[in-house]
Each structure stands twice: as structure tokens, then as C-alpha cells.
TORTIVEX-627776 format. One line per 10 residues: number of its first residue (from 0); for each residue x, y, z of N, C-alpha, C, O, CB. Coordinates in steps of 0.05 Angstrom, whole numbers. Glycine has a CB too. Layout:
BEGIN
NUM) X/Y/Z/X/Y/Z/X/Y/Z/X/Y/Z/X/Y/Z  ...
***
This chain:
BEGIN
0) -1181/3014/-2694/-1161/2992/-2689/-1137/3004/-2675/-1124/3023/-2683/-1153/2979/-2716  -1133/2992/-2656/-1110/2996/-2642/-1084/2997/-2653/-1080/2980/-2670/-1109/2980/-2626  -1065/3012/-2648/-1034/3009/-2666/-1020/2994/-2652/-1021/2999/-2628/-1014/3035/-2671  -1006/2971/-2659/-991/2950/-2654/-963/2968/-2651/-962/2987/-2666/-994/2925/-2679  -944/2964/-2635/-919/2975/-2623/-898/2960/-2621/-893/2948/-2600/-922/2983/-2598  -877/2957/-2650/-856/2939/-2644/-842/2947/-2613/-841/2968/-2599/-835/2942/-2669  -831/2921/-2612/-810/2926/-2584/-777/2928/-2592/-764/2916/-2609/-813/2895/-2562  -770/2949/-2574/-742/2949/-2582/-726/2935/-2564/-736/2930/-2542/-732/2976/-2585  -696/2924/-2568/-685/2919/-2547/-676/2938/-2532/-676/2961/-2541/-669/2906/-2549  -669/2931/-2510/-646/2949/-2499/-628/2967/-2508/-616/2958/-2526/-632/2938/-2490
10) -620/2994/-2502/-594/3008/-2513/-564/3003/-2509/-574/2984/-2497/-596/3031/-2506  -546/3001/-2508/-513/3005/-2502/-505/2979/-2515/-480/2977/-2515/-502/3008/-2466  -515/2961/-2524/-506/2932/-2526/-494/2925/-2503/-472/2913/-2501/-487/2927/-2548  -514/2934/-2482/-512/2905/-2457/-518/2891/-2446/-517/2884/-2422/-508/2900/-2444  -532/2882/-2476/-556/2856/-2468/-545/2835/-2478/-524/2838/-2490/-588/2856/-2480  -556/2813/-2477/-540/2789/-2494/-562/2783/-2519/-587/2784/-2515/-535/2756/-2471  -552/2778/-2542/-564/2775/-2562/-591/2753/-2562/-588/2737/-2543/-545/2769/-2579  -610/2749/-2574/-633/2747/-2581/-619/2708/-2595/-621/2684/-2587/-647/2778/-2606  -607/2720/-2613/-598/2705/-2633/-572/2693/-2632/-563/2697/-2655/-600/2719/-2652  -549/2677/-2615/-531/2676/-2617/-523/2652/-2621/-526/2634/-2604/-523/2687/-2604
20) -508/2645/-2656/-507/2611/-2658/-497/2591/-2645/-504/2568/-2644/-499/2604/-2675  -472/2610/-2630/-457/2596/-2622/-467/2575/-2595/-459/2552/-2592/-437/2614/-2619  -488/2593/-2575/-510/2581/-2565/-536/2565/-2577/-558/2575/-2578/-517/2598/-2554  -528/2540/-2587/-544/2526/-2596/-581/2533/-2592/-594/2545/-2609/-535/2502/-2586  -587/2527/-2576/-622/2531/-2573/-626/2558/-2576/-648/2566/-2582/-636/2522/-2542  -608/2574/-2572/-627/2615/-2593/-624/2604/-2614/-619/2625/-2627/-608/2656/-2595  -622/2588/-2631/-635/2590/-2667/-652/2581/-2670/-658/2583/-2693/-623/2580/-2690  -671/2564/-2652/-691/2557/-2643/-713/2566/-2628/-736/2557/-2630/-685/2546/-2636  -705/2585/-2612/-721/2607/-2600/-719/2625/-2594/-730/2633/-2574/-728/2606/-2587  -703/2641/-2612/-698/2666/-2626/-722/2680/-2640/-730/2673/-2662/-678/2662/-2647
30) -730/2695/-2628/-747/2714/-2651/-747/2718/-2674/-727/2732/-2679/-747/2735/-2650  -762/2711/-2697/-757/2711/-2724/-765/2738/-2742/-758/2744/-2765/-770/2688/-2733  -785/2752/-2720/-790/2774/-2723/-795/2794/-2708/-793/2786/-2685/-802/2773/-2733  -802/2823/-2709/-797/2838/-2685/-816/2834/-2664/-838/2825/-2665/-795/2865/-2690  -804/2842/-2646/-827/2834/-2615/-848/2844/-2619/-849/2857/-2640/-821/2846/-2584  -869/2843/-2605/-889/2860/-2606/-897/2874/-2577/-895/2857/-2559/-910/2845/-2618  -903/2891/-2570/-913/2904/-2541/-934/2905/-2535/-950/2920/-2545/-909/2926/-2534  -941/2882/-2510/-964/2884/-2505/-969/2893/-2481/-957/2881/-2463/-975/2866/-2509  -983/2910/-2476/-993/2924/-2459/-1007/2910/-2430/-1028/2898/-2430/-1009/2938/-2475  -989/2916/-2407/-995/2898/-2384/-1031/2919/-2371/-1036/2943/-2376/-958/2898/-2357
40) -1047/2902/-2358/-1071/2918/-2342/-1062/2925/-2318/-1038/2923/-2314/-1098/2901/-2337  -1078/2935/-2298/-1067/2957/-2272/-1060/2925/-2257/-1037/2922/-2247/-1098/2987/-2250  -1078/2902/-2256/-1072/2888/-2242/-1045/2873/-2244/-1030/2866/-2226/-1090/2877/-2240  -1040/2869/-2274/-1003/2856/-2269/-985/2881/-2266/-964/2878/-2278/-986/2835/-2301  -987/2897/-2257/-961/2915/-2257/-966/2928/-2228/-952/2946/-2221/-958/2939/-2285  -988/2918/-2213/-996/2928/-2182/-990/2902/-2165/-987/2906/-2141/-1033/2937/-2178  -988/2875/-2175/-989/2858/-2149/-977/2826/-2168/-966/2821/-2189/-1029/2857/-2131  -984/2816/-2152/-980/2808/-2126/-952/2827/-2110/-930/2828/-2120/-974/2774/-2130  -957/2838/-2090/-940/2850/-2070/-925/2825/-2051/-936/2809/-2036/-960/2871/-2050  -900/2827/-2058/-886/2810/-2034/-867/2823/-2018/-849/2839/-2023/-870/2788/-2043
50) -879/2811/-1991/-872/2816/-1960/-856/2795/-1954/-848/2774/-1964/-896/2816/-1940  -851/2814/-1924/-834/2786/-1906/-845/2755/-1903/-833/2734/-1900/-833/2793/-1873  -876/2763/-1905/-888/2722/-1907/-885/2706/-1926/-890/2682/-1924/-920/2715/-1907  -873/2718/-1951/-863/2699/-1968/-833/2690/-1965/-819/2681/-1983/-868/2710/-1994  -828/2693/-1948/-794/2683/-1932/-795/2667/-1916/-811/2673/-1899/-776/2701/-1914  -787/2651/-1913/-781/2628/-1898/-751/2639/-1876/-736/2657/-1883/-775/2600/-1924  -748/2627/-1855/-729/2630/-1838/-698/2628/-1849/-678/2642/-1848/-735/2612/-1818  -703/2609/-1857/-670/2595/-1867/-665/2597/-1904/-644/2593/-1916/-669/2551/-1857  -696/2606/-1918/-690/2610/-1935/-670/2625/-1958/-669/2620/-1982/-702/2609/-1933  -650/2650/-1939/-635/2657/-1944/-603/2642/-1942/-582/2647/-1955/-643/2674/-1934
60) -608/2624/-1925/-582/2605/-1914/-590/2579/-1930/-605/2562/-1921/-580/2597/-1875  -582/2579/-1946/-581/2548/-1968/-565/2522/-1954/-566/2500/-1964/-560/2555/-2001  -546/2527/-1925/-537/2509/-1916/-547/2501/-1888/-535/2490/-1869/-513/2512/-1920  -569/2508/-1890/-586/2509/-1867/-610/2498/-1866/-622/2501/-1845/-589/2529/-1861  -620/2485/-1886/-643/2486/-1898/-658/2446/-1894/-679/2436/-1902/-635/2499/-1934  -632/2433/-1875/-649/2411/-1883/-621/2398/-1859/-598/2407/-1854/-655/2401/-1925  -636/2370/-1848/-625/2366/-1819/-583/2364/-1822/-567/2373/-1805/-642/2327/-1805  -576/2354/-1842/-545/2357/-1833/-541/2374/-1857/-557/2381/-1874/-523/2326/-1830  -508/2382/-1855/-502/2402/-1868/-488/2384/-1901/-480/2361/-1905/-479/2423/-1847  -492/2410/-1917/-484/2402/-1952/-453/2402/-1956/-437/2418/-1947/-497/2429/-1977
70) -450/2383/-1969/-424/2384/-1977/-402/2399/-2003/-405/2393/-2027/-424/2362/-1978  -388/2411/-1996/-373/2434/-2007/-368/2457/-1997/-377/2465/-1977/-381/2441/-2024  -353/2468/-2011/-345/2506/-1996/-362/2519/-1994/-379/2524/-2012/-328/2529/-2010  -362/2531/-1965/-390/2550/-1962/-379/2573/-1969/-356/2579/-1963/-407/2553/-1931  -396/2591/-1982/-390/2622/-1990/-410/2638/-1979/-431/2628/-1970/-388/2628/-2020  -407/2658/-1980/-439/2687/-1980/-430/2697/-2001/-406/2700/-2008/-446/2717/-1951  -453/2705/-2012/-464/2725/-2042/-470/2736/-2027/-478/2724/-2007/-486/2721/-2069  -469/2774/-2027/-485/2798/-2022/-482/2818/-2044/-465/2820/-2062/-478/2811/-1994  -502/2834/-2037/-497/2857/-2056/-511/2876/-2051/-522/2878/-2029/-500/2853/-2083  -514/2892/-2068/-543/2906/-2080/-563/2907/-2099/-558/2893/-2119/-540/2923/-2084
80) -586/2921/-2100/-605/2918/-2128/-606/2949/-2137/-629/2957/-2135/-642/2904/-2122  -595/2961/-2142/-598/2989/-2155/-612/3000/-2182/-615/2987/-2202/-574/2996/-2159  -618/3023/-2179/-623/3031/-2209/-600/3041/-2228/-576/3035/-2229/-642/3053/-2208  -619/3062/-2248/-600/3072/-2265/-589/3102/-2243/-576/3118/-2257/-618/3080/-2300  -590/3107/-2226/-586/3119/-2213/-575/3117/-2190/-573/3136/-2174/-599/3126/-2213  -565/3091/-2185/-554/3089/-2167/-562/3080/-2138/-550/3072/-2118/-546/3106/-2169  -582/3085/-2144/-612/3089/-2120/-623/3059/-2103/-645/3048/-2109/-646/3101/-2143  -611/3053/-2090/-635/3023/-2083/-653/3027/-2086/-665/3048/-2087/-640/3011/-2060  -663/2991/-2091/-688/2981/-2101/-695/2965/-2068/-683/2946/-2059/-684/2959/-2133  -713/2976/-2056/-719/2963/-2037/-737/2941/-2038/-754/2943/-2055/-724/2978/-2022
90) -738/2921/-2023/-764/2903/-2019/-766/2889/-2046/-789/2883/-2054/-794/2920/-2011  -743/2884/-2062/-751/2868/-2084/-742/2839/-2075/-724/2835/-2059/-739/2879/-2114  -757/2818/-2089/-752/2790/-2082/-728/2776/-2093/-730/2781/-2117/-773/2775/-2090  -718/2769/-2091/-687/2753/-2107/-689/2732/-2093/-687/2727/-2069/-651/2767/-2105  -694/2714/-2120/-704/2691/-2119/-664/2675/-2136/-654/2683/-2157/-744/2691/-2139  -653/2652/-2116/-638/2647/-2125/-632/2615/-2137/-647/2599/-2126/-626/2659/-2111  -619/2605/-2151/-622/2573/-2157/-588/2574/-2168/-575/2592/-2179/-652/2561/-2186  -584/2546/-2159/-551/2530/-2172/-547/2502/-2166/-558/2490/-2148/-522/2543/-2157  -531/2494/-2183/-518/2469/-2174/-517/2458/-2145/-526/2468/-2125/-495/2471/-2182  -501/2433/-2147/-491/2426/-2116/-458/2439/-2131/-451/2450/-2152/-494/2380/-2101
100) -445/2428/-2098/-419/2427/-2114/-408/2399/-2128/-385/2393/-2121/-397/2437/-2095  -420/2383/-2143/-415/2362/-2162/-429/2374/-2186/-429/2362/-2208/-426/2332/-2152  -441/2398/-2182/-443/2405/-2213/-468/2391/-2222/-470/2385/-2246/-415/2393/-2233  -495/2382/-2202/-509/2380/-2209/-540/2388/-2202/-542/2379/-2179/-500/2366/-2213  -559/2396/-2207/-578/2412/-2196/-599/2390/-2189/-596/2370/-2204/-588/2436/-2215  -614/2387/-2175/-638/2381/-2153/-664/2387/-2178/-680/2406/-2175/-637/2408/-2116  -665/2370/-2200/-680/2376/-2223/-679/2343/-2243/-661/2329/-2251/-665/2406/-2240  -713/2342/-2245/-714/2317/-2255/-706/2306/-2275/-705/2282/-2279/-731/2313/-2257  -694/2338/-2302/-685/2331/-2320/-659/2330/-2328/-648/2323/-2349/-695/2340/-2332  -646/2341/-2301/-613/2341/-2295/-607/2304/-2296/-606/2287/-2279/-604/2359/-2255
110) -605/2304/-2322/-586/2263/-2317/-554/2273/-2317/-542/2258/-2332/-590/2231/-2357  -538/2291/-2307/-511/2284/-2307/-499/2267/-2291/-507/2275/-2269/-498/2301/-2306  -489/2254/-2289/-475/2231/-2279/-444/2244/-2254/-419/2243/-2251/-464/2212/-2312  -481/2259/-2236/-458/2271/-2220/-472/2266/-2193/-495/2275/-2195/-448/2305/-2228  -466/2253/-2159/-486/2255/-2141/-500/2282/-2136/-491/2304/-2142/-475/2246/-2117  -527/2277/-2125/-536/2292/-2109/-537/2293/-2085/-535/2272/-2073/-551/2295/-2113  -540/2323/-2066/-532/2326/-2049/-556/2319/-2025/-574/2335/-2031/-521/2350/-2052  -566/2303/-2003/-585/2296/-2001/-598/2319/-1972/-619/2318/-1959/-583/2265/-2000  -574/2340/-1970/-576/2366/-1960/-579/2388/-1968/-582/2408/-1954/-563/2371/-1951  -580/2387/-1995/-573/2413/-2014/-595/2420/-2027/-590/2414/-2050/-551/2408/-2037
120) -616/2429/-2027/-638/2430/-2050/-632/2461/-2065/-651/2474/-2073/-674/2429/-2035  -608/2470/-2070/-602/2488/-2083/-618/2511/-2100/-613/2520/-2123/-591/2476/-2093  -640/2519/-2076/-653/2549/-2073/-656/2566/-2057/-653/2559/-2034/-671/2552/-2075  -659/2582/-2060/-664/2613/-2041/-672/2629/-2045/-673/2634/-2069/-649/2627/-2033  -682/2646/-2028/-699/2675/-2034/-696/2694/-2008/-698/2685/-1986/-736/2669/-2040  -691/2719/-2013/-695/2741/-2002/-708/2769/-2003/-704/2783/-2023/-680/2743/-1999  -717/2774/-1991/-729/2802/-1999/-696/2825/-2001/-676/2816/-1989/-757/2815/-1967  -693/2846/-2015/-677/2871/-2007/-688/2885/-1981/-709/2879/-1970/-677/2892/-2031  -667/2907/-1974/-669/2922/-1951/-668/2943/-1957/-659/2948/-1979/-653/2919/-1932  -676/2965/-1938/-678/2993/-1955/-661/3003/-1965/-667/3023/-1978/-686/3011/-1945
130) -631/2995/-1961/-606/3003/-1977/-607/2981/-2004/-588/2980/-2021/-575/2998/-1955  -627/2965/-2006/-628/2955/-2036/-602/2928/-2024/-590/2918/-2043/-616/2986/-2067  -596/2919/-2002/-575/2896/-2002/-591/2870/-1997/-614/2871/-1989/-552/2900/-1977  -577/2847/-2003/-588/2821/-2005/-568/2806/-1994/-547/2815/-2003/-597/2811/-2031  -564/2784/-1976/-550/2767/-1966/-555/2733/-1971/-574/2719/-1963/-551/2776/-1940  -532/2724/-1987/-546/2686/-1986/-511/2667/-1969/-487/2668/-1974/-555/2665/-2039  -523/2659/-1956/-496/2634/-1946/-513/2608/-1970/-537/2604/-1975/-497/2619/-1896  -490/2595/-1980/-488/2574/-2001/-465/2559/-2005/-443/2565/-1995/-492/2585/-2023  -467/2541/-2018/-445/2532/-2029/-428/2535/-2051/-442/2540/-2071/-448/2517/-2030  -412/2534/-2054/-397/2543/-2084/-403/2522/-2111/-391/2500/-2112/-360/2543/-2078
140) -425/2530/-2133/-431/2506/-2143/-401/2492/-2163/-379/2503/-2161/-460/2512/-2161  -404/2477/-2175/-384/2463/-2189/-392/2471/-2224/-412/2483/-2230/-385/2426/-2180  -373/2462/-2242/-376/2469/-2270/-399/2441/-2278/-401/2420/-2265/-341/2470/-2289  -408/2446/-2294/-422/2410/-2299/-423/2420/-2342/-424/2441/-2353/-475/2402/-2275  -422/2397/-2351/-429/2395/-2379/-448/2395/-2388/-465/2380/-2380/-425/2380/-2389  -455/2413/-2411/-486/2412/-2420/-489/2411/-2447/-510/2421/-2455/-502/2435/-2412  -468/2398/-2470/-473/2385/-2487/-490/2410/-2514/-509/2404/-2529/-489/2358/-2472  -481/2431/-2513/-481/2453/-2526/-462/2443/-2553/-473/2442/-2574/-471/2478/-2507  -444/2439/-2552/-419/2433/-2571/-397/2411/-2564/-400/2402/-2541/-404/2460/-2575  -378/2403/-2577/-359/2386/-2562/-346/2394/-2550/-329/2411/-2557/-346/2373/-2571
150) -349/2378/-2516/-327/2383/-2498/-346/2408/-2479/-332/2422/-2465/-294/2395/-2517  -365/2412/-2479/-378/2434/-2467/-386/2437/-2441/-403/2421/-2433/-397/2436/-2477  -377/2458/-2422/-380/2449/-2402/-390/2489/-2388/-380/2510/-2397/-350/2427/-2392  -402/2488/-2374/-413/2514/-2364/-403/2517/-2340/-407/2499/-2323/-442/2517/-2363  -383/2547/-2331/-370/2559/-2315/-393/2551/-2292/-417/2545/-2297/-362/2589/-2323  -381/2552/-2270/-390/2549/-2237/-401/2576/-2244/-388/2594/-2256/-363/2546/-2208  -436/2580/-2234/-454/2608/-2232/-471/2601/-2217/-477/2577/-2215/-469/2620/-2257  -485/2623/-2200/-510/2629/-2190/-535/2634/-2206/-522/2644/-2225/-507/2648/-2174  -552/2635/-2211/-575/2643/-2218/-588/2662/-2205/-590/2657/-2181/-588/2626/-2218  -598/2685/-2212/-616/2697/-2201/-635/2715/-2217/-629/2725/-2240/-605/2709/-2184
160) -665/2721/-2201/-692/2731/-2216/-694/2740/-2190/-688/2731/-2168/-719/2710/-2233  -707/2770/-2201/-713/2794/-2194/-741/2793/-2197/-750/2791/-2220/-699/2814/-2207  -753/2794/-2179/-782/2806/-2185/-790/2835/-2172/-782/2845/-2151/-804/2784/-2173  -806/2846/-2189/-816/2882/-2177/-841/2873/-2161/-843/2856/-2143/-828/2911/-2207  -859/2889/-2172/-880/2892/-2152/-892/2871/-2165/-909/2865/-2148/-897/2920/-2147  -895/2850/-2187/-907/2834/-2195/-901/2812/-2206/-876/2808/-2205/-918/2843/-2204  -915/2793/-2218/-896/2772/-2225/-893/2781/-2256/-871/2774/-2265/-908/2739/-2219  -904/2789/-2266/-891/2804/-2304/-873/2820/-2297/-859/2829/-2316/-915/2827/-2328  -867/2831/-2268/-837/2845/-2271/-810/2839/-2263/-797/2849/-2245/-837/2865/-2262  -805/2821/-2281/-785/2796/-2272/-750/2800/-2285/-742/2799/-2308/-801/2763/-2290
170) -742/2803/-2272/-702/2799/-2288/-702/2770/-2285/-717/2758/-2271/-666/2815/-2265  -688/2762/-2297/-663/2738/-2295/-634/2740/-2307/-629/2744/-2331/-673/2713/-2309  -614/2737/-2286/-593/2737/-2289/-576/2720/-2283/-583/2704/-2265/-588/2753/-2282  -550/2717/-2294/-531/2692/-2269/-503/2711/-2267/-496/2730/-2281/-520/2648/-2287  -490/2699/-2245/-465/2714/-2232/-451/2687/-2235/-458/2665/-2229/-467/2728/-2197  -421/2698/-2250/-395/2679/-2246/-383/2687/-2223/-393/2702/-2206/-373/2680/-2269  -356/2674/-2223/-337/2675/-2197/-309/2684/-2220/-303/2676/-2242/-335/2637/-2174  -295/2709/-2197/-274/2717/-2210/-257/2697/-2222/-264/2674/-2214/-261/2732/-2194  -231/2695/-2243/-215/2677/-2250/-214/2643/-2258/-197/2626/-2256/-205/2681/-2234  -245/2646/-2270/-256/2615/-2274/-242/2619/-2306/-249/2636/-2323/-297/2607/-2271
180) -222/2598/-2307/-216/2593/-2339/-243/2580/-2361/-241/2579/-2385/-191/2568/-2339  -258/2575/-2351/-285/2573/-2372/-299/2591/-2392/-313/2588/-2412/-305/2568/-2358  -288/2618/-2375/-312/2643/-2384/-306/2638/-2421/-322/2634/-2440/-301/2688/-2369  -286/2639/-2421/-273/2650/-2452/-290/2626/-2467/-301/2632/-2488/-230/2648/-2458  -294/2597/-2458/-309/2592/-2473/-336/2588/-2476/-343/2575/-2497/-301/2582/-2477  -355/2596/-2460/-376/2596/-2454/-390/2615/-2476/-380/2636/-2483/-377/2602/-2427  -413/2607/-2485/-432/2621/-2507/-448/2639/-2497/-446/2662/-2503/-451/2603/-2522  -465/2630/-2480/-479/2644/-2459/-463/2672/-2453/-469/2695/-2458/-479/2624/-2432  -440/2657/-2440/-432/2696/-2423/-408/2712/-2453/-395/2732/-2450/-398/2690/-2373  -409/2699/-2474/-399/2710/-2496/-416/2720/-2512/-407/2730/-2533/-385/2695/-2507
190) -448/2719/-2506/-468/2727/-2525/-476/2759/-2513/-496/2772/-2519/-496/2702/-2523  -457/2768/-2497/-464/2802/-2498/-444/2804/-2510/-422/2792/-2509/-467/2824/-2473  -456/2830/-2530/-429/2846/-2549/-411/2855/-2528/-387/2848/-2527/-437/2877/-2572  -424/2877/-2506/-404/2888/-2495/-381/2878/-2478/-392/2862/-2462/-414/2903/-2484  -352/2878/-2472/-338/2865/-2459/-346/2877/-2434/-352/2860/-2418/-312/2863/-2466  -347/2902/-2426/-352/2914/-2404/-376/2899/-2392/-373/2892/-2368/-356/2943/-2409  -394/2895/-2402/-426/2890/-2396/-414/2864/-2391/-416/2857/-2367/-454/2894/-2422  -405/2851/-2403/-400/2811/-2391/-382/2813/-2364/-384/2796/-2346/-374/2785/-2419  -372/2829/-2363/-347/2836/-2331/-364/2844/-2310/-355/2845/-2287/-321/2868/-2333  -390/2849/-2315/-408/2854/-2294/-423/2832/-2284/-438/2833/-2264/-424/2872/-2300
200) -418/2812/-2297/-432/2782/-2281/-410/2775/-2273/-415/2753/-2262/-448/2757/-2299  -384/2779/-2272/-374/2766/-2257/-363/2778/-2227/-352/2800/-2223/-356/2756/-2272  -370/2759/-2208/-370/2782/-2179/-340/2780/-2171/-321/2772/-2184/-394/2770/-2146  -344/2791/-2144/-312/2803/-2146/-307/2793/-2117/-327/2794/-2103/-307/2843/-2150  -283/2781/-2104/-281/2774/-2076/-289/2794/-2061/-288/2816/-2071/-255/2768/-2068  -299/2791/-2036/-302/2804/-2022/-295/2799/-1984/-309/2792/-1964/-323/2809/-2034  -264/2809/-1989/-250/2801/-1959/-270/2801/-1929/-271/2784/-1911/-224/2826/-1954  -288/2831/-1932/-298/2840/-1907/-320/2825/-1903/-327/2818/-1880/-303/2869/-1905  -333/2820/-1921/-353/2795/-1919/-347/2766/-1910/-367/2752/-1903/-363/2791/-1944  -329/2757/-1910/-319/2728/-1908/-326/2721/-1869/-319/2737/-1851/-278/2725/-1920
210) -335/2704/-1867/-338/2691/-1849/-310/2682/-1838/-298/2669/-1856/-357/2674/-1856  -295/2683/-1815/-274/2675/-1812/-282/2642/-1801/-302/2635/-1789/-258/2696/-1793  -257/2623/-1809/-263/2594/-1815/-287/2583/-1823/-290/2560/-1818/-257/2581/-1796  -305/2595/-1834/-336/2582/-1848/-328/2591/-1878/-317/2572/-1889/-374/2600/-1834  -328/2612/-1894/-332/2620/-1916/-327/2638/-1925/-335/2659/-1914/-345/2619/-1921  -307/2638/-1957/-308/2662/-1966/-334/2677/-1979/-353/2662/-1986/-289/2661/-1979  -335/2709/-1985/-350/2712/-1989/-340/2731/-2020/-317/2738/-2027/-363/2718/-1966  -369/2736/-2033/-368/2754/-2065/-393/2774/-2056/-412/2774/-2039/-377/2730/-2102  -381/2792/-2077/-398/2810/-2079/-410/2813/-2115/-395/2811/-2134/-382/2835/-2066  -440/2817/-2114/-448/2818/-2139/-469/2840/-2130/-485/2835/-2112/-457/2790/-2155
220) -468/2859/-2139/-495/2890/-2147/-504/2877/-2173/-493/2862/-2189/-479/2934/-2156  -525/2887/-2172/-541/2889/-2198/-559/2916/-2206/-573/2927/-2189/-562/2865/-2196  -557/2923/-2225/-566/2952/-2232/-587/2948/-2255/-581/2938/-2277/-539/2972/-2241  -611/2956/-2248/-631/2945/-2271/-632/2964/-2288/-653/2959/-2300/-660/2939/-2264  -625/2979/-2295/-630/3003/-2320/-605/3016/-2328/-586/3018/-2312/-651/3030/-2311  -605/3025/-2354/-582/3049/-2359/-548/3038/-2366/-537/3017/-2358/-582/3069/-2328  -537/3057/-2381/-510/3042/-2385/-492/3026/-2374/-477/3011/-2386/-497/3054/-2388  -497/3031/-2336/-486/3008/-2324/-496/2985/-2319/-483/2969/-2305/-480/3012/-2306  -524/2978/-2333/-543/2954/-2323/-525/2929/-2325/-502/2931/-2334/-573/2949/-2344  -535/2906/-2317/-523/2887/-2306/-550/2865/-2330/-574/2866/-2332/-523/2889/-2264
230) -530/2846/-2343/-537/2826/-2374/-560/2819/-2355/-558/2816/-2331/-513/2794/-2390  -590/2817/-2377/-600/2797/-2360/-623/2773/-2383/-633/2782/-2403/-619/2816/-2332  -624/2758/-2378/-630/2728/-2397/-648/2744/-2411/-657/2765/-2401/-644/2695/-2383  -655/2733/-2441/-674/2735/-2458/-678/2706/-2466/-696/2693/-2455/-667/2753/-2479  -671/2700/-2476/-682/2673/-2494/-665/2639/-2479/-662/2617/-2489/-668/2681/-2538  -657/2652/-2449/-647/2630/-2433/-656/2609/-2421/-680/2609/-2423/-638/2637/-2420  -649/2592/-2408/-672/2572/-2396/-661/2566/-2371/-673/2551/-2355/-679/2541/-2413
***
């Protein structure tokens, strides 16, 4: 008989908890007991391989994507995908999703009582470059309410998932915007212990990037391993 292999979490506490009440739905789908490890075959941890044909032209330009242009502030996200070493991650996919800017997402089960954008289908994807950088033009999404607690409302974020060489080798993360008075109350980005580790989703202006009269721009790295890693979802939706 084979030996069964609890799973551990992560080390440094800079992950976000499993279990956090204050985020309503982890007491619900929270692990009640320890993980278990199951062992991937050669084929999920070899493929699917993604290339340049899974890109679309404009799929990096979210305001480009459909005959007139979306309404709100255009920005660029760039960054990097690094390791624990510092090292780019080349050729990984970053796959991105958000709001419009009314704060509401292009999703059947989104009822907020906010328009949609009939330009905006609020996705994107890029491959990295061999310096591990990623580029998106977008819009700046809006805060919208999601009925977590009273009065609840979730900071303006990006979304993003990381895939490796396969689809079981997946991150998911989201990036705030510097100086949003929401963070403090948000469950989500208060469910990592570490304060250091939560300061890393939030990206940072970035002057040299800005498009002059189109858009400002941010910068967000992401580092998949090791004390500087960058929070990424467990029990999120």
C-alpha cells in the first residue's frame, strides 16, 4: 500500500489563510482536514505547452478588443514573473480578468446594479518574455459590493493566473492599486498574516511606463517561490 502524504502549506506566512472568518465562504470551503498529495503523471506536469498561437493580436490590449473604445481610465499593468531567485520565468501564460469601470464584470452571475460595458469584455492573456516581463493596456476597474458583511464592498483589483508548462500548474492572484482606502477593510487582502506579504499585491505607480495623454501606468512583479513570493488564492473564487 502506498503511503498517503499530508500536504503542507507554504512557509513564511505569506499565504493567505485556508480558514479566514472574517471572509465568509472559507468556513465553508475551508479544509476540515489536512490536504492530501496527490501525485501528478508525466502527462499533467509536461503539457499542454503554450505558445504564441494561443494569443490573439489584441488580446493583450483589453481596449482594443471590440469595434469602439471602453469607457474609463486607460492604464498599463507590466511587470515581471520571477522566481525565488530572482530569475525570470519565461513563456509563462498570464491569463488576466476584472471589472468594467462601473464595478461590474461581463459574468452571468454578476446582478450588481451597475451598466455594462458593451466594449469591455474584461480579459486578457499574454505569454512572458525571456526577461520574464508581461504587458496589458486596460482600464482601471471600479470598487463594486459583494455582500460579504454589512456595507461590503471590494477594493478596485486585477486578477491574475499563472500557468507553467500545464494546466495543474496554475497561480492565482489579484493586484490592488496604491492608496485605495478599502484595503484596511477588505477580508480577502487581510487574510495573509504577513503585512509585508499583503504590500506585495499592491502595485506601485509607475511614471516611465505611462503613455503620455492615453494612460497611466503600474507596475506589479510576481515572484512564485521563497520569502519574497507574491499571496496567491487558495480557497478563492
Amino acid at each position: 500500500m502506498s503511503k498517503v502524504l499530508g500536504y503542507r502549506r507554504p512557509y513564511f506566512d505569506t499565504q493567505p489563510a485556508h480558514l479566514y472568518p472574517g471572509y465568509r465562504s472559507t468556513i465553508k470551503r475551508a479544509p476540515s482536514k489536512p490536504l492530501i498529495h496527490l501525485p501528478h503523471t508525466i502527462s499533467e506536469v509536461t503539457g499542454p505547452l503554450f505558445g504564441p498561437a494561443d494569443i490573439g493580436p489584441n488580446d493583450h490590449d483589453l481596449t482594443a478588443q471590440h469595434e469602439g473604445a471602453p469607457i474609463g481610465e486607460r492604464i498599463v499593468v507590466s511587470g515581471r514573473v520571477l522566481d525565488e531567485n530572482s530569475k525570470p520565468v519565461a513563456n509563462a501564460l498570464i491569463e488576466m480578468w476584472q471589472a468594467n469601470s462601473a464595478g461590474r464584470y461581463r459574468h452571468d452571475i454578476d446582478d450588481h446594479d451597475a451598466p455594462l460595458d458593451p466594449n469591455f469584455t474584461g480579459v486578457g492573456r499574454v505569454l512572458t518574455g525571456a526577461d520574464g516581463a508581461y504587458r496589458f493596456i486596460t482600464i482601471k476597474p471600479a470598487a463594486y459590493p459583494w455582500r460579504n458583511h454589512y456595507n461590503a464592498w471590494r477594493p478596485a483589483h486585477l486578477h491574475f493566473s499563472l500557468f507553467g508548462l500545464g494546466l495543474v500548474q496554475r497561480l492565482v492572484t489579484q493586484m490592488y492599486f496604491p492608496g485605495d482606502p478599502l484595503l484596511p477593510y477588505d477580508p480577502m487582502y487581510n487574510s495573509i498574516p504577513n503585512e509585508k506579504a499583503r504590500e506585495r499585491l499592491i502595485s506601485h505607480f509607475d511614471w516611465e511606463r505611462t503613455i503620455p495623454d492615453i494612460a497611466l501606468a503600474y507596475r506589479f512583479d510576481m515572484v512564485l517561490r521563497g520569502r519574497e513570493d507574491t499571496p496567491m488564492e487558495t480557497t478563492r473564487s
